[in-house]
Each structure stands twice: as C-alpha cells, then as structure tokens.
N, C-alpha and C positions, 0 to 999 in steps of 0.2 A: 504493500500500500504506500511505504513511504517512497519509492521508484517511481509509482504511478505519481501522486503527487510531483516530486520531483521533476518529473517529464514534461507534466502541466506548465509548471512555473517556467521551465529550463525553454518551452515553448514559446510564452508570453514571454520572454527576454528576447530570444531570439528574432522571431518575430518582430515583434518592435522595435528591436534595433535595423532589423532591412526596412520596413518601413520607413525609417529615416533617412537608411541611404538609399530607397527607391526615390522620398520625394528630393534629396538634394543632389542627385544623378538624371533627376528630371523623367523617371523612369512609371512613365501614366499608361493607363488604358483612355482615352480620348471617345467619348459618346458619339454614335453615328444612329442611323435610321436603324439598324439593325438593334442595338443596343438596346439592356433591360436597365438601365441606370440613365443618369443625367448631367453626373456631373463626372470631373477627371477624377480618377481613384489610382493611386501606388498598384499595380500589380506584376506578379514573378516573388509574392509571397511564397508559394512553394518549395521553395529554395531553402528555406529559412525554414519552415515546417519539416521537409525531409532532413534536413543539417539534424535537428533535435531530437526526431526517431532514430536514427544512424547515431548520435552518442548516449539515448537509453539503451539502448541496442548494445551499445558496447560496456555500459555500467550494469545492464544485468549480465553479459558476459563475465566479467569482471568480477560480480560476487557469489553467481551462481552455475559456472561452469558454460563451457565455450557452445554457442550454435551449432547447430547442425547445417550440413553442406547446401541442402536443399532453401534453410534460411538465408544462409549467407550469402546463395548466389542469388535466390531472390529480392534480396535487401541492396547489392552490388549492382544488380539491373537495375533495380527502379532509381539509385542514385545515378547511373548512365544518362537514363531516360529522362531523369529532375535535370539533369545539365542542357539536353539537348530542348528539354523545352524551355527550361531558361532562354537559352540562346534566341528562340523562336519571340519571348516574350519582350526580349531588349531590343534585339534585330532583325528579326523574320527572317525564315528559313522557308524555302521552296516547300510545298504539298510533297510534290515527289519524293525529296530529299527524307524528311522526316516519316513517309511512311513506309520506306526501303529499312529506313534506322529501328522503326519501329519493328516491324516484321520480321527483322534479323533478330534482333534481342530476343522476343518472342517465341523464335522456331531453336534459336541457342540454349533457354530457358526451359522448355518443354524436352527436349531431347536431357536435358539433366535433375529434370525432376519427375519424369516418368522413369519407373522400372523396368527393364526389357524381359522383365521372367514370363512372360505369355507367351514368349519367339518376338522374330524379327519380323515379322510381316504384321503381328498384331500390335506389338510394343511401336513400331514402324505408321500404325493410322493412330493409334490413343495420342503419340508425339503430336501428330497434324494435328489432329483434332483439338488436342491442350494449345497450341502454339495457335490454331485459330479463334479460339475461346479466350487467352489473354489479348490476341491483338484486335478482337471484340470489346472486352471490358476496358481497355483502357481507349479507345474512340468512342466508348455509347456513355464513360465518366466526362468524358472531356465537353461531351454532345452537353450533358445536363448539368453542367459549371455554367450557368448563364444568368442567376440571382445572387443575392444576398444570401449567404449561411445557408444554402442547399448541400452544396457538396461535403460540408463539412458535419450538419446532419447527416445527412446520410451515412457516412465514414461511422462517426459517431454510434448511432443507432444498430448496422449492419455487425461492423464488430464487437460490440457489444451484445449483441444477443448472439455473435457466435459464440462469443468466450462462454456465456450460459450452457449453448448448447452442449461445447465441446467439455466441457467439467465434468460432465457425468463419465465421462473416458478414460481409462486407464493410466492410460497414455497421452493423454490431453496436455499436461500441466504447461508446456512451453508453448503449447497451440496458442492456447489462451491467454499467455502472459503474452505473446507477441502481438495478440489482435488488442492486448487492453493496451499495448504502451502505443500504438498505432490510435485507438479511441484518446487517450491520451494525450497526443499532442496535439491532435488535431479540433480538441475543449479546449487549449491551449491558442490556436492559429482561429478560433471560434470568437475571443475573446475582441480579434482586431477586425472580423468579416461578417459580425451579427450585426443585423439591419440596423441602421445606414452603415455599410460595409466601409470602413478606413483602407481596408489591404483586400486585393483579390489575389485568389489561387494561380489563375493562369494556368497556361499549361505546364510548368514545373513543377505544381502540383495534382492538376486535375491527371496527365498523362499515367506517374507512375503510381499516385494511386489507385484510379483502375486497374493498372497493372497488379500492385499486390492486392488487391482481392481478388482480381482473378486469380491469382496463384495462391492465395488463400485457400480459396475454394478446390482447387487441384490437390495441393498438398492434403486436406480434409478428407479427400477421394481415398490417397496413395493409404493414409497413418488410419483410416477409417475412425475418423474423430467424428464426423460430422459427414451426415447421408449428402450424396449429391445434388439431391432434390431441396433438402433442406437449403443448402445455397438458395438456388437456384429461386426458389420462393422467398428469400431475407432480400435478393437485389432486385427483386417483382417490378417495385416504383421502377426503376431506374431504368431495368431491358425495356418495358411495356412501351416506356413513350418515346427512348431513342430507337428504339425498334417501328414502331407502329409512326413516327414521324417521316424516319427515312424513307421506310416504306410508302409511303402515301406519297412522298416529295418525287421518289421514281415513277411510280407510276402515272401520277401526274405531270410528266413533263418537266418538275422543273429541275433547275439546277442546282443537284443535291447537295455539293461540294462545296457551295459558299455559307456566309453565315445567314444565318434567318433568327426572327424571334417566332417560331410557329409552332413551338414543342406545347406541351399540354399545360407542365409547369409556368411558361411563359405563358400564355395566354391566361392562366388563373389568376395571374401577377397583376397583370394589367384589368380584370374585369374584376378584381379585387383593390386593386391601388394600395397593394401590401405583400414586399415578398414577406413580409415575417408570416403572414397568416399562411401563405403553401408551407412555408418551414415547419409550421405547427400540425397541418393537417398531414404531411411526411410522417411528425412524431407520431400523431395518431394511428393512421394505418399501418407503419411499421411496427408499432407497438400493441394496438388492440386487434389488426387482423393476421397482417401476416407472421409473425412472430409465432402465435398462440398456433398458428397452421403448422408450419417449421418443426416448433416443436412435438406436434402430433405424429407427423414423418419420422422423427425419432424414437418413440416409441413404436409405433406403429408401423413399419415401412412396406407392407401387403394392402395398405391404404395409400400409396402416392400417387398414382395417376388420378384417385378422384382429387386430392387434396393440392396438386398444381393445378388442374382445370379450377377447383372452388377458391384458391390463390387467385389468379389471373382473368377469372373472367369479370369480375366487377372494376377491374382495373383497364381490361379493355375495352366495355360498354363507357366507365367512365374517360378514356382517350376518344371513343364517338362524341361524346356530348362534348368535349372539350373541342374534341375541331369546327361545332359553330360558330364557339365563339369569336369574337374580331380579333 
C-alpha cells in the first residue's frame, strides 16, 4: 500500500513538473474544428506518466524480487512506444512511419510472450493473433483519448477490477500489483487531466497504454489469472465505440484516417456540455454493469458467450442512439 501510495505522489510530481516544461517549451495541443476542448492545453503528458510507472516498476523490483521477462519486455515496449509518441506529440511523425513502428513492436512483443508449447504452426497464429490484438488496443486507446479524464478512467477503473479479479489466483500476486501500480499513477496523471484538463495524454500516453492492457490481457490468457472473456468485457466501453465508429466511418465513405469528433463519447460530451459527466457515466457502467458480468465469467466460464452478448449488447444499441446525435 505504501508503493501504491508512493506511485501516486511520485506521479503528481512528475507530472507536474512536465507540465511546466511543456508550457515553457511552448509544447500545446492548439483547438481546431475537430477538437473536444477550446482552449491550448500542455500535452505529451504521457511521458511523465510512463517515467513514474517504469520507477515503481523498478522500487517494487527492488524490494520484492526482480520481474519476470514477459513484464519486462512489456514494460520496455510501451517505454519504446511512450518515446515515439512523444516525438509524434512535439513534432509529428508520418501515419506510415509510426504504424510500421507500431506493428513491429507489437509482432516483437507477441512472439515473446506467447509460448510455442502447442507446435509451431499453432504457437505461429496465437503470435499473429496477440501481435494483432495489441496493435488493436493501442489504436482503439488512442481513438478514445479525445476528452477530459476519459483515458485515465478508464486505465483506472479496467485495472482495477483486474487486480480484483486476478487475486483470487494463485498465482496472481505480481499480476495485480502491476495492474495496481499502473491504476496508480495514472490517479496520479488524473490529478492534472480531470475536467478542465491542465495536461493531456497524447499519444505518449494514450499509445503505450493500450498497448499494456493489451498485453495485460495476453499475459492473463498465458499465467490463467484472469478468463479471456473477462478482459474482453472490462474494455467493453472502449472496443464498442472505437470499433463500431470506425466501422461506420468505412462504410460510409468517409475518411477514416483523419481526426473526427464523431465517436459516441464525443458526441455525449457535447449534447451534455460536460466531459466530466461521460467520465462519471464510464464509472458507472464499468463498475455497476460490466464488472459485476467479468466477474460472473470467473466463476462461471460455461456461461461466456451468453455473458459477452449480455456485456455488449446495451453498449451497442447505446452506440445506435448515440450516432443521432449532432
């Protein structure tokens, strides 16, 4: 507890202090037509957020015996990843460039945290499949960084009720201390992005941490801490409307690859004239629906396919109603 604490505070310092040298490096996010804000705000916070999970990271090594390889190289990537979106956030980096970057990380990442004991042809698609599955979560994170203290709920709420789930496991105990020091600093980087937001994420942040939940959720698969499904229903919010937006935006025509405000979240924002109220209705459904589902898949896992249909379907009837709004 006093780590967890520690991580917090060690957050709010850090943080705060790039916020100072975001605003005297002159280092803004600039409002345009697209944009869910109005005024210039500091962002490539992320930077500062990952810095403070990489030295809790290394003080619970420190007092309680070193990582395992699987953490370490996924903790190693998402710092790769925290840089190259930095760079993206100061100076802009090609589309291309950065989804070549990403995807390699990704397919590097999957090939060393899957096990090849099922053979090579099997062990050979689970690798694709995981390396297509992180380079999904960290573009459908990035997608839904677009208000105030979203992403950082989210983070928040998801890892935390993994740590719940995975406790009852054996095996769990470093699962859980890693998804709590991760909920951790990011109450911490909460502190400077809750509504009216001082510091945004960016993509130094938004990037790698989709990335480690995806590989959260992988690693939960390999160590069997936590059912697949169970993921797969805790990050409900988050796939339903970067998923069900994209989607819509291809098949309509338009031009999927620029930025839009047209995601579900954004439009509640604006027909509310409150990101903090989506924030609060995130806490809600994370906590009173799907949560309480997640964890019935744990007990119960001969019940999962009813229990992602009854996950997911009020989330995607609520993505209908959401796309009439303006």
């Amino acid at each position: 507890m006093l780590l967890l604490f520690a991580s917090v505070c060690l957050s709010i310092l850090v943080c705060g202090a790039y916020l100072q040298i975001a605003r005297a490096q002159n280092i803004f996010d600039i409002p345009n037509e697209r944009s869910s804000h109005s005024l210039a705000t500091p962002r490539g916070g992320g930077i500062g957020l990952m810095l403070s999970f990489s030295l809790g990271l290394l003080l619970v090594g420190y007092f309680y015996g070193s990582w395992s390889p699987a953490y370490v190289t996924l903790v190693l990537a998402a710092l790769s990843l925290s840089v190259i979106g930095f760079m993206d956030d100061v100076i802009g980096l090609p589309m291309r460039l950065r989804f070549v970057a990403y995807s390699v990380t990704c397919a590097l990442v999957a090939f060393v945290l899957l096990p090849f004991s099922s053979g090579f042809v099997l062990g050979t698609l689970g690798a694709v499949l995981a390396a297509l599955t992180l380079l999904w979560a960290l573009n459908l994170f990035n997608f839904m960084d677009g208000i105030d203290g979203i992403a950082a709920v989210q983070t928040i709420m998801v890892c935390t009720m993994a740590a719940v789930l995975a406790s009852s496991s054996v095996d769990g105990a470093r699962y859980v201390l890693f998804c709590l020091l991760l909920a951790s600093c990011y109450a911490g980087f909460l502190v400077w992005n809750f509504p009216p937001a001082r510091l945004f994420l960016g993509d130094s942040g938004s990037v790698p941490t989709g990335f480690l939940l995806g590989g959260l959720a992988i690693i939960a698969s390999v160590e069997d801490v936590i059912h697949p499904a169970s993921w797969l229903i805790l990050m409900a919010v988050f796939i339903t409307d970067a998923t069900w937006t994209l989607v819509w935006r291809i098949v309509t025509g338009q031009p999927f690859t620029e930025a839009h405000r047209l995601h579900g979240y954004q439009r509640l924002s604006r027909r509310w004239h409150s990101h903090l109220r989506v924030d609060m209705l995130l806490v809600a459904v994370n906590a009173f629906w799907l949560f309480p589902i997640a964890y019935a898949v744990q007990c119960w896992p001969h019940t999962t396919l009813f229990m992602v249909i009854l996950a997911y379907l009020p989330l995607l009837l609520g993505m209908a109603k959401a796309g009439k709004l303006a």
